[in-house]
N, C-alpha and C positions, 0 to 999 in steps of 0.2 A: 447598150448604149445606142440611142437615136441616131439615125442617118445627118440630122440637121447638126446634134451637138460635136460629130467625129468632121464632118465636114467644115467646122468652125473650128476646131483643133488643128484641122489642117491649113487653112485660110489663115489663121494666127500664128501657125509655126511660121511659114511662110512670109508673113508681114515682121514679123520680125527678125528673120534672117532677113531683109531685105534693109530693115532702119539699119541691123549691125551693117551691112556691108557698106553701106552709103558712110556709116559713123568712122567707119573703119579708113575709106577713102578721101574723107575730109579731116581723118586725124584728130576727130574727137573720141573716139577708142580703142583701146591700145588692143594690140592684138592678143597678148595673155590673155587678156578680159574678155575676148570675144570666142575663145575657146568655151567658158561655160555657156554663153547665151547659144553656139550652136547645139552641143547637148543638150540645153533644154528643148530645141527646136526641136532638134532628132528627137525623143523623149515623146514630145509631144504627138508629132508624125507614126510614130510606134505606136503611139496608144490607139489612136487615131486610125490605123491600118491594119491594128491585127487585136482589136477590143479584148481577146482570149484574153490576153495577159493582164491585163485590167478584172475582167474576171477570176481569172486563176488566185491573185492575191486578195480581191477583195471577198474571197470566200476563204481564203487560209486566214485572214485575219477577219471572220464576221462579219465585213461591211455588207449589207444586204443591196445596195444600192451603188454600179457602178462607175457612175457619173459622179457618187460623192467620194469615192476609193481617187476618183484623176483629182477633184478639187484639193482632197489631203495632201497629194502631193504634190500639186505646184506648188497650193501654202508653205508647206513641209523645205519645198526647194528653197522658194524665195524667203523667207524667213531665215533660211542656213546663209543665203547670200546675204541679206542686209545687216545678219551678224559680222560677216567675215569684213565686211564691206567698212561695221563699223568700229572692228579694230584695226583694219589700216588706217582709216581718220584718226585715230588716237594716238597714232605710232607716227603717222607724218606733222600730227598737231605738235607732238612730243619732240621731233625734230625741228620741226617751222618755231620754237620757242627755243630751243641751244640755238639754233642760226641766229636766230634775233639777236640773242645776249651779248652771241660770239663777236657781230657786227659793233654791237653798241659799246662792247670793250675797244674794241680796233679805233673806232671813233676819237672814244675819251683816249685811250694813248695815243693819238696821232695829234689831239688839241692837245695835249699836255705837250706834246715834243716840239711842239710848232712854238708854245709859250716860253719853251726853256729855251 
């Protein structure tokens, strides 16, 4: 792994613990959440600091090339998140739709009780 590409690993982990903290301080990220983006930092910073381990697996698994063994696994990472990510939208969509109902019954019996 290049000097330029482990030094942009680390510049990137970096810059992005730096957006979570600021997100984190204006309460646009909950802190749960910002549990995985520091792991992926650290993650990154690892790779980034000590390239063995990037080698070590990308020869137990055949990758010949191990700058394309770190690209599998960011993909690998971020692809697992924007799965995870997109069954909570389906589960708070799923809620955000009984809340609606629940309101728009409350509604109609509250104009029903006003009429009678």
């Amino acid at each position: 792994m290049s000097l330029a590409f482990r030094l942009l690993l680390i510049v990137g982990a970096f810059a992005a613990f730096y957006v979570m903290i600021r997100n984190i301080r204006k309460s646009r990220l909950q802190v749960g959440d910002s549990v995985f983006w520091t792991l992926f930092a650290i993650l990154l910073v690892l790779l980034a600091v000590i390239p063995e381990i990037a080698d070590f697996f990308g020869h137990i698994f055949g990758i010949l090339s191990t700058v394309n063994l770190v690209y599998l696994v960011i993909i690998t990472i971020l692809i697992y998140r924007v799965f995870s990510l997109t069954l909570r939208i389906s589960e708070m969509d799923g809620k955000l739709k009984e809340l609606a109902r629940k309101i728009a019954l409350e509604e109609a019996d509250k104009r029903n009780s006003e009429k009678h």
